[in-house]
Biopython code that builds the backbone (N, CA, C, O; Angstrom):
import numpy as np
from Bio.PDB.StructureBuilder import StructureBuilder

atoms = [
    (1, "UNK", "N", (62.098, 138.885, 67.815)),
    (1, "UNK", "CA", (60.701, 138.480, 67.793)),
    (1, "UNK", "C", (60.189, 138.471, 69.239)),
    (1, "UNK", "O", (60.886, 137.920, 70.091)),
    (2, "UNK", "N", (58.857, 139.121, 69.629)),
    (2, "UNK", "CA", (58.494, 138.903, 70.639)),
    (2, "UNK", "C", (56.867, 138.084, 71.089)),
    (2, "UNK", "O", (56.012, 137.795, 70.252)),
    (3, "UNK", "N", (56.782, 137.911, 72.112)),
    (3, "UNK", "CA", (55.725, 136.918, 71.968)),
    (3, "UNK", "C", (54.615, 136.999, 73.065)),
    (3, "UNK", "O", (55.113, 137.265, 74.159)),
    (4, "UNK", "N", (53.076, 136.827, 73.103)),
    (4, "UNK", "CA", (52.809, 137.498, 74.561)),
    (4, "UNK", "C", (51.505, 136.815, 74.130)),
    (4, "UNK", "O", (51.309, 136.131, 73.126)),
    (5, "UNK", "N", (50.651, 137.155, 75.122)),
    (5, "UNK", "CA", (49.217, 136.805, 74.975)),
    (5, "UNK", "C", (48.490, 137.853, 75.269)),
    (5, "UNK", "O", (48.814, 138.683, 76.118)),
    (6, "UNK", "N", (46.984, 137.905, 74.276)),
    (6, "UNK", "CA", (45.914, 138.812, 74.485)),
    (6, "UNK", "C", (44.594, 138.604, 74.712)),
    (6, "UNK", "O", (43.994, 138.149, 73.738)),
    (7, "UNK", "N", (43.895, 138.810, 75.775)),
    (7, "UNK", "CA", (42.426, 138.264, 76.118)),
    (7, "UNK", "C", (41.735, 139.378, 75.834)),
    (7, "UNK", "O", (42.205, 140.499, 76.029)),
    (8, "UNK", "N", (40.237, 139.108, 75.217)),
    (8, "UNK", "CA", (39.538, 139.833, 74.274)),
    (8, "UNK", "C", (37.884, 139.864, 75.336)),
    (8, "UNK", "O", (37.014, 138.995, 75.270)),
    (9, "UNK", "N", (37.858, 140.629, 75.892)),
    (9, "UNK", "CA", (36.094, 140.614, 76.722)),
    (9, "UNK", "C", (35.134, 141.079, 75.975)),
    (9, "UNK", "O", (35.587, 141.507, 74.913)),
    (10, "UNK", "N", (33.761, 141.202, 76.089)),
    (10, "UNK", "CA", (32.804, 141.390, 75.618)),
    (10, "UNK", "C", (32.385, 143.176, 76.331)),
    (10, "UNK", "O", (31.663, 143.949, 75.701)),
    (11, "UNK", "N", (32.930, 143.490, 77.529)),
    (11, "UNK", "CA", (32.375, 144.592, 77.910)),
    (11, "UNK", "C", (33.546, 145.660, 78.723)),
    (11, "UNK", "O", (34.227, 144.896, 79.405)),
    (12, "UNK", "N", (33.842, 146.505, 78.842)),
    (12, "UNK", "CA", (34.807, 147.235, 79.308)),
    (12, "UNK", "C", (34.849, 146.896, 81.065)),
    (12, "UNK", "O", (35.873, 146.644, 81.700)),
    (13, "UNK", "N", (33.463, 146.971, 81.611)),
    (13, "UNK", "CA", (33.754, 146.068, 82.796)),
    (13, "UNK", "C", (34.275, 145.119, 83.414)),
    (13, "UNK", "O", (34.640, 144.995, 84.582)),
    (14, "UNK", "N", (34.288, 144.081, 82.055)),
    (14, "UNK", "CA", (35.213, 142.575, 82.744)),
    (14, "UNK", "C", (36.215, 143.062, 82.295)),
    (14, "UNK", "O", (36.989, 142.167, 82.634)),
    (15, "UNK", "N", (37.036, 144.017, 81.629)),
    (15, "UNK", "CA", (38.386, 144.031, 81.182)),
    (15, "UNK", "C", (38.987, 144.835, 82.193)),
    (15, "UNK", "O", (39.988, 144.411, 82.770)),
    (16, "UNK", "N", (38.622, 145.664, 82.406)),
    (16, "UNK", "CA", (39.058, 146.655, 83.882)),
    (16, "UNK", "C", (38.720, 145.249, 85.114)),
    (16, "UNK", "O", (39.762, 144.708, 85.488)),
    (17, "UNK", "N", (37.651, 144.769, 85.617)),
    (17, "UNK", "CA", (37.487, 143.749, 86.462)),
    (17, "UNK", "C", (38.637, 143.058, 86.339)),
    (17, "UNK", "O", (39.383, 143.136, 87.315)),
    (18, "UNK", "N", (39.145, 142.148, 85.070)),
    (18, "UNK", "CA", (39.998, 141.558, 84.870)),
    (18, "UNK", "C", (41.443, 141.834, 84.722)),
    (18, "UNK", "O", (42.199, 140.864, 84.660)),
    (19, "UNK", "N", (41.944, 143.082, 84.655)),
    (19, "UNK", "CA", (43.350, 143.802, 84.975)),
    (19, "UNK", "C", (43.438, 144.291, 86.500)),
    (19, "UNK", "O", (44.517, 144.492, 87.057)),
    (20, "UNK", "N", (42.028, 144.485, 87.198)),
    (20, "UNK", "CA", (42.169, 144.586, 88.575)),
    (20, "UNK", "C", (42.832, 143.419, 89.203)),
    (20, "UNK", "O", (44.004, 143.403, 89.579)),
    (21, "UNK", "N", (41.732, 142.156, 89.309)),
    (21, "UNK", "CA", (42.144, 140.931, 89.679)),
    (21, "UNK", "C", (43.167, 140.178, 89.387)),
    (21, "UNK", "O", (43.412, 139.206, 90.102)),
    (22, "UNK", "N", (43.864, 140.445, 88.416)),
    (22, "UNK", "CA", (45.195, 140.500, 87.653)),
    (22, "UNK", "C", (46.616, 140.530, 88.747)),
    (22, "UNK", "O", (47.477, 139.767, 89.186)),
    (23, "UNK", "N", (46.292, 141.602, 88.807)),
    (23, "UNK", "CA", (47.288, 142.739, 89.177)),
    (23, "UNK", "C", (46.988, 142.247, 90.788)),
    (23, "UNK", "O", (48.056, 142.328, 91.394)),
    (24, "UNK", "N", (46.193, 141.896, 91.438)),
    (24, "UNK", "CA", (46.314, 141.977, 92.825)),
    (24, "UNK", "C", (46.486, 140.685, 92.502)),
    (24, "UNK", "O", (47.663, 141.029, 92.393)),
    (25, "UNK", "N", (46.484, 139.125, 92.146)),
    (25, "UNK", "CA", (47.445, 138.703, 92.159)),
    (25, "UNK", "C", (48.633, 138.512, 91.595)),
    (25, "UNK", "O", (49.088, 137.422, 91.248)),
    (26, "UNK", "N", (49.124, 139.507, 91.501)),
    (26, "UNK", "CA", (50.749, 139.816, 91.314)),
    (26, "UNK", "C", (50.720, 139.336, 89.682)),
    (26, "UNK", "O", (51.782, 138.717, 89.628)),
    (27, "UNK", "N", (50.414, 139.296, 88.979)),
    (27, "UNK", "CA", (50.532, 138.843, 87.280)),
    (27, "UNK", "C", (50.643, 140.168, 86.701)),
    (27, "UNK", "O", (49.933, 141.135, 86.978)),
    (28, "UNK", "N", (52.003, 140.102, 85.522)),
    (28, "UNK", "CA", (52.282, 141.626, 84.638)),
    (28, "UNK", "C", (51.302, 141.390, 83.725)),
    (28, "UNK", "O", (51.289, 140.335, 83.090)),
    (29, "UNK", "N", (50.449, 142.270, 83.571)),
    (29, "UNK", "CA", (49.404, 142.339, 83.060)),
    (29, "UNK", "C", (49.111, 144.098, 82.552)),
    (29, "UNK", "O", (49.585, 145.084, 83.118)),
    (30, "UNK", "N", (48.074, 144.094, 81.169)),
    (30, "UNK", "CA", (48.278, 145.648, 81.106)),
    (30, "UNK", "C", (46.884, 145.879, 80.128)),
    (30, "UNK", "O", (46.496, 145.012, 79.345)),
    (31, "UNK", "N", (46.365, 146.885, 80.269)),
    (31, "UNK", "CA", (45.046, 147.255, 79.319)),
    (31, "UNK", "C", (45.683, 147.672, 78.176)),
    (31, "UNK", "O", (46.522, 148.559, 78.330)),
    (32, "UNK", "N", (45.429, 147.106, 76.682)),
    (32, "UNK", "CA", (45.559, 147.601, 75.492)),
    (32, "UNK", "C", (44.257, 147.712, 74.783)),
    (32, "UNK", "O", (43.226, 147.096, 75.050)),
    (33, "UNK", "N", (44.490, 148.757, 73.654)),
    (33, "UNK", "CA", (43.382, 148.888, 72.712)),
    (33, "UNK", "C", (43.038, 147.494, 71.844)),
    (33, "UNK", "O", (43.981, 146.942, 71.277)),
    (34, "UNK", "N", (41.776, 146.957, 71.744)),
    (34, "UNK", "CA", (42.022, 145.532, 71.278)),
    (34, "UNK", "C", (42.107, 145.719, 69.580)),
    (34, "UNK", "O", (41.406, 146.316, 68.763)),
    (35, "UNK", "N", (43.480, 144.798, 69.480)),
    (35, "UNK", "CA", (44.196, 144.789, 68.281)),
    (35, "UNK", "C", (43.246, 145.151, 67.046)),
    (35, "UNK", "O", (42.150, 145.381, 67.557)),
    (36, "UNK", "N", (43.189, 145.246, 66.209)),
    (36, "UNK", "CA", (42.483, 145.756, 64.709)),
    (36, "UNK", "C", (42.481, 144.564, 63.935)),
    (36, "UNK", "O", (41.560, 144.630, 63.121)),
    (37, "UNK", "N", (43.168, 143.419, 63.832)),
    (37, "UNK", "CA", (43.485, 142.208, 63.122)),
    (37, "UNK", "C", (41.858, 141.584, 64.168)),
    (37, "UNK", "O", (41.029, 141.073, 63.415)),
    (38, "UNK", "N", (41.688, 141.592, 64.766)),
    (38, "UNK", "CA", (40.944, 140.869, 66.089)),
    (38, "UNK", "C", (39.441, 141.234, 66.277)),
    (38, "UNK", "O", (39.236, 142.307, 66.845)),
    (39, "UNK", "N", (38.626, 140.686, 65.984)),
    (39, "UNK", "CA", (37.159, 141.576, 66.265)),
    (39, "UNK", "C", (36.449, 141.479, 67.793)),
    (39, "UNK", "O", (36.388, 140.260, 67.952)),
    (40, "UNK", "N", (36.118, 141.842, 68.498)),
    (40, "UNK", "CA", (35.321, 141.925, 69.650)),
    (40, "UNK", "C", (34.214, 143.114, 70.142)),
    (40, "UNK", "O", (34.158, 144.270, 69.724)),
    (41, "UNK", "N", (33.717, 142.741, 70.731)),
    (41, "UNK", "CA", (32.619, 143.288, 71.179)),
    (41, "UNK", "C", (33.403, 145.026, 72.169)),
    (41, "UNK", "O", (33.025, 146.184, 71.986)),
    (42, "UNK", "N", (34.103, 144.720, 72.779)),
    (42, "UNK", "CA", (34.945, 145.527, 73.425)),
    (42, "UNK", "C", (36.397, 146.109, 73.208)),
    (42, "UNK", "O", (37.411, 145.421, 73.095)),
    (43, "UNK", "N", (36.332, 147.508, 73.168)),
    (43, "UNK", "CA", (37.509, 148.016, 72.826)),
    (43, "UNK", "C", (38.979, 148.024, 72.993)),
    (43, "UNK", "O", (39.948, 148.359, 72.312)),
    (44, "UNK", "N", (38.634, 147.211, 74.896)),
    (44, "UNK", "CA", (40.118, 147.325, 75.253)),
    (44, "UNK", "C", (40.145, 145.654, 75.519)),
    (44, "UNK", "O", (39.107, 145.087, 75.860)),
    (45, "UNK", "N", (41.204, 145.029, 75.367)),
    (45, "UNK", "CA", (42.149, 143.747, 76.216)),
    (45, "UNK", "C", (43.107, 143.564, 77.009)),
    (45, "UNK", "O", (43.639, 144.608, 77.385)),
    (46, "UNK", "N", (43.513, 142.654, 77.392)),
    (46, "UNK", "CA", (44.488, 142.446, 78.236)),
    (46, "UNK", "C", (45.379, 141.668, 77.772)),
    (46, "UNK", "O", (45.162, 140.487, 77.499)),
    (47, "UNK", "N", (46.907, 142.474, 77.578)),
    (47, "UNK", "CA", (48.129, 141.994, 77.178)),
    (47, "UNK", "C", (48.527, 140.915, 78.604)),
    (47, "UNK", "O", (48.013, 140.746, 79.709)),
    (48, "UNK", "N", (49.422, 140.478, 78.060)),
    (48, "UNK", "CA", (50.021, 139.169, 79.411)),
    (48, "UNK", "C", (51.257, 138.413, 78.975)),
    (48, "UNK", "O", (51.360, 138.070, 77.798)),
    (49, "UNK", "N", (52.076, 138.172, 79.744)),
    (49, "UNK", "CA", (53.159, 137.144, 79.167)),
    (49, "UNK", "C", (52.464, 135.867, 79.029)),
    (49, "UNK", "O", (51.531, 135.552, 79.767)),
    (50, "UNK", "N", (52.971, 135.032, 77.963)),
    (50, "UNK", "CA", (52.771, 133.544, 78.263)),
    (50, "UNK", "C", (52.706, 132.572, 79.221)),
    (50, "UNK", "O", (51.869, 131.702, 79.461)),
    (51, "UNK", "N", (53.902, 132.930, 79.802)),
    (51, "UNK", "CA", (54.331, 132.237, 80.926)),
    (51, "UNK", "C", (53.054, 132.344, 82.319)),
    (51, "UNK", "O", (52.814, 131.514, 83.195)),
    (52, "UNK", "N", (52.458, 133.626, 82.077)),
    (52, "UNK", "CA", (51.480, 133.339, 83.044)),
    (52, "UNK", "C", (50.162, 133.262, 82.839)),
    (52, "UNK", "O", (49.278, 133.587, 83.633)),
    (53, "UNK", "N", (49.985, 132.608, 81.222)),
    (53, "UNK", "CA", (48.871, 131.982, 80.957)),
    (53, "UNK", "C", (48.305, 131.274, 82.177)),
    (53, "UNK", "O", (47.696, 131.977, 82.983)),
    (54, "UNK", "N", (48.398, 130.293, 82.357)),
    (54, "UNK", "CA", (47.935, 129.285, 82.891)),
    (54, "UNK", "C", (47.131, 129.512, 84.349)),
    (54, "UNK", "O", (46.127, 128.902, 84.716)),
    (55, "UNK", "N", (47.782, 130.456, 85.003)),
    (55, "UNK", "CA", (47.432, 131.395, 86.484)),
    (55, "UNK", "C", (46.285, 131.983, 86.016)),
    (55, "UNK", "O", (45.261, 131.464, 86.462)),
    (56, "UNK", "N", (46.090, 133.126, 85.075)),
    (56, "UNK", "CA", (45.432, 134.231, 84.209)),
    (56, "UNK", "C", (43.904, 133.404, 84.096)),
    (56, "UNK", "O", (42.855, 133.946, 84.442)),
    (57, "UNK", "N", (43.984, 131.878, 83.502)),
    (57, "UNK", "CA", (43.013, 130.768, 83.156)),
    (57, "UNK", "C", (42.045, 130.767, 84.364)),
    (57, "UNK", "O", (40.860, 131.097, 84.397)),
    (58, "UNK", "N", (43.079, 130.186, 85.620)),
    (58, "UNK", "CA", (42.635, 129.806, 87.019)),
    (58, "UNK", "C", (41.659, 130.768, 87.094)),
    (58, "UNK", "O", (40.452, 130.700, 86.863)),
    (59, "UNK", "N", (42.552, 131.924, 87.550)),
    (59, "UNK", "CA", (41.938, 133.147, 88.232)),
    (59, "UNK", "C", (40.395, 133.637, 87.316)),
    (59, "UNK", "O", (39.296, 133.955, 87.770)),
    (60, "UNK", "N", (40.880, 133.533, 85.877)),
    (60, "UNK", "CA", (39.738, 134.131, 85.753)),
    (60, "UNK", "C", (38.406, 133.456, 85.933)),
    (60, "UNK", "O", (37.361, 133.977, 86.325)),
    (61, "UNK", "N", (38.708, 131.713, 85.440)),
    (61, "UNK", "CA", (37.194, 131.116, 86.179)),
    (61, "UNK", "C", (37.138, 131.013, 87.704)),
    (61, "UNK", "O", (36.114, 130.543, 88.201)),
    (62, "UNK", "N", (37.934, 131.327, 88.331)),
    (62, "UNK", "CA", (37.852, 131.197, 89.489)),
    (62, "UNK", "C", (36.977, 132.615, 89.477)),
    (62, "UNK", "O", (35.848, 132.252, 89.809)),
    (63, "UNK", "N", (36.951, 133.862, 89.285)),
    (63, "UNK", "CA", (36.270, 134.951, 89.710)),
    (63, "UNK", "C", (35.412, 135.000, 88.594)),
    (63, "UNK", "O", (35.253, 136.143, 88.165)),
    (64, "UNK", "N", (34.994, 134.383, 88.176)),
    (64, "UNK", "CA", (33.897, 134.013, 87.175)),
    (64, "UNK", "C", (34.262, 135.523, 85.926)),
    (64, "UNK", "O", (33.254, 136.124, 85.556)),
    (65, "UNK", "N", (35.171, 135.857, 85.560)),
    (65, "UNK", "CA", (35.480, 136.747, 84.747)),
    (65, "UNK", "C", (34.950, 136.176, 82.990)),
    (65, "UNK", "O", (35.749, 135.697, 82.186)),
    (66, "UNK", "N", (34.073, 136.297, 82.827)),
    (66, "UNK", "CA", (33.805, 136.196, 81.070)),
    (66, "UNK", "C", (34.443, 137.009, 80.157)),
    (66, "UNK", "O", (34.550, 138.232, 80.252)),
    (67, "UNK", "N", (34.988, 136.110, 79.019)),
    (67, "UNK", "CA", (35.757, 136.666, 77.904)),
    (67, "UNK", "C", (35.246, 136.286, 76.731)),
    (67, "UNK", "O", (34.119, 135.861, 76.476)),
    (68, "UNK", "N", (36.508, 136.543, 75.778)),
    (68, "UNK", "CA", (35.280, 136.257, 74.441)),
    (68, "UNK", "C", (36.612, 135.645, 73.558)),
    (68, "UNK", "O", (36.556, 135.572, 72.330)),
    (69, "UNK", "N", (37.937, 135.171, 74.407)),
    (69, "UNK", "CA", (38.929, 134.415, 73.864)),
    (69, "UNK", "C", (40.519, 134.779, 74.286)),
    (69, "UNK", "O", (40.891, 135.843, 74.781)),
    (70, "UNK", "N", (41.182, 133.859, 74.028)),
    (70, "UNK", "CA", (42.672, 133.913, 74.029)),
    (70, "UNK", "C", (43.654, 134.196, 73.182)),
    (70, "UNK", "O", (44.213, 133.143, 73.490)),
    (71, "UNK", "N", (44.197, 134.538, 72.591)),
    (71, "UNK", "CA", (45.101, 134.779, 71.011)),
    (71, "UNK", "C", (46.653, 135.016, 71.892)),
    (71, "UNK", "O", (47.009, 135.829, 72.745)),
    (72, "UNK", "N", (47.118, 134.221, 71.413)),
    (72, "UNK", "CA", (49.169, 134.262, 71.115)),
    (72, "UNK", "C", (49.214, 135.034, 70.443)),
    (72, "UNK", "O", (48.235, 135.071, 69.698)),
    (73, "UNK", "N", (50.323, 136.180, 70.202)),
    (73, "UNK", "CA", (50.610, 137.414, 69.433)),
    (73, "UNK", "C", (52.049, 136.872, 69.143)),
    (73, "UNK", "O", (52.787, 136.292, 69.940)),
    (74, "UNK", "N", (52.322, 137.222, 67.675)),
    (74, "UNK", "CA", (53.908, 137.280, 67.583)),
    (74, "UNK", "C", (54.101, 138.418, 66.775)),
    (74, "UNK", "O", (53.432, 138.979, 65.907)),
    (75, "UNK", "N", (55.474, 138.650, 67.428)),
    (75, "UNK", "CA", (55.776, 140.393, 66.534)),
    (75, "UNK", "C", (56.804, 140.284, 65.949)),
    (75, "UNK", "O", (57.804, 139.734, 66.411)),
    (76, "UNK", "N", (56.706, 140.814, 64.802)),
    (76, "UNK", "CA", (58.549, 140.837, 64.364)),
    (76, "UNK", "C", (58.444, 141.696, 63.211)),
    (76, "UNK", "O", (57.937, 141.623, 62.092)),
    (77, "UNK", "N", (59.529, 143.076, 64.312)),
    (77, "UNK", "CA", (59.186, 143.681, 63.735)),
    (77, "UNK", "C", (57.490, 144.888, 63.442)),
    (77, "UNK", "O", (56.773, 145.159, 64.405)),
    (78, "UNK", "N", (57.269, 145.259, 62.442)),
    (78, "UNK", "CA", (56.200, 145.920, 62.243)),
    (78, "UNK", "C", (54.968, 144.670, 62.521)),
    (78, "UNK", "O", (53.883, 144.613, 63.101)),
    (79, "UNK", "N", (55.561, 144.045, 61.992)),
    (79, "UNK", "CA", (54.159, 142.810, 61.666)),
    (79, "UNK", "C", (53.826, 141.970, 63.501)),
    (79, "UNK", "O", (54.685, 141.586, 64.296)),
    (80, "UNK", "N", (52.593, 141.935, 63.628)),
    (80, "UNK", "CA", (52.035, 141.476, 64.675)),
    (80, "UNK", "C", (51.378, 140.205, 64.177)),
    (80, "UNK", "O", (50.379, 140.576, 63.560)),
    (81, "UNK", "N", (51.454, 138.952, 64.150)),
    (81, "UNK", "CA", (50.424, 137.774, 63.766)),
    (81, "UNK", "C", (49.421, 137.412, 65.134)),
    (81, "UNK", "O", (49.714, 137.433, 66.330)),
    (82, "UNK", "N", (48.332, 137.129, 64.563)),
    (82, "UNK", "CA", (47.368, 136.541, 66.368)),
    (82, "UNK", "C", (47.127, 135.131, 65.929)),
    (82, "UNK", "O", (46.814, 134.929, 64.756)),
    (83, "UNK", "N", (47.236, 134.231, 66.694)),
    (83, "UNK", "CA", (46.229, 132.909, 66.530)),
    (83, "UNK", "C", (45.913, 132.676, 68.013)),
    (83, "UNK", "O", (46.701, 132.690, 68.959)),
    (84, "UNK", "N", (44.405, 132.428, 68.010)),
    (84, "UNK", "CA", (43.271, 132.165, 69.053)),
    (84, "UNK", "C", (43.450, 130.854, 69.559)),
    (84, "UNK", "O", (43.138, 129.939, 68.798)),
    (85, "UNK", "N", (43.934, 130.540, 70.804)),
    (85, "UNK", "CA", (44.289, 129.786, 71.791)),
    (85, "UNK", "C", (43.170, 128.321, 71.781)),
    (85, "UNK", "O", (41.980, 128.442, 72.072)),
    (86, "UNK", "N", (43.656, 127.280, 71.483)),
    (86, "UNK", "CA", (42.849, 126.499, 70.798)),
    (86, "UNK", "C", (42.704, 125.709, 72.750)),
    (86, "UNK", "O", (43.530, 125.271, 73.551)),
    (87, "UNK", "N", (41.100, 125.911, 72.759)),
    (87, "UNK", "CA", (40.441, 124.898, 74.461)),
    (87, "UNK", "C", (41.243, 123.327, 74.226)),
    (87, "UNK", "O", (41.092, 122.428, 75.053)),
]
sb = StructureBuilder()
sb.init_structure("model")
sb.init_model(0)
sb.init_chain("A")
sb.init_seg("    ")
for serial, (resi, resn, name, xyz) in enumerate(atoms, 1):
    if name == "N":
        sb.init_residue(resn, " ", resi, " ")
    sb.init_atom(name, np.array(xyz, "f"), 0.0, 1.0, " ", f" {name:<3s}", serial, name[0])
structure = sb.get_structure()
């Protein structure tokens, strides 16, 4: 079983903005197509480990990055489950 987090933006700009700023501070971070289980305004998201939730949080209000949510992913197997990261 594997386990990760996915942030969902409203515009392809903050998601590229937000894998830039990512990535220059050092967080594994990666552009995916946003999941099909998941509705948003924008096509792509940003995969992330868990573990660097909490940095990912900072940074993004810190660079005023707008999103449109958080979701935990679990996989096992074929099957992917999401639940949306409760504030």
């Amino acid at each position: 079983m594997q386990t990760y987090g996915v942030t969902l933006f409203d515009s392809t700009h903050e998601a590229m903005k937000a894998e830039k700023a990512a990535k220059e501070a050092q967080l594994k971070v990666r552009i995916i197509p946003t999941p099909e289980k998941i509705h948003a305004s924008c096509g792509f998201s940003l995969k992330y480990e868990l573990s660097n939730e909490a940095d990912l949080l900072a940074l993004f209000q810190q660079m005023e990055i707008q999103t449109e949510g958080f979701y935990h992913a679990t996989r096992d197997g074929l099957k992917t489950e999401y639940e949306r990261r409760k504030d």
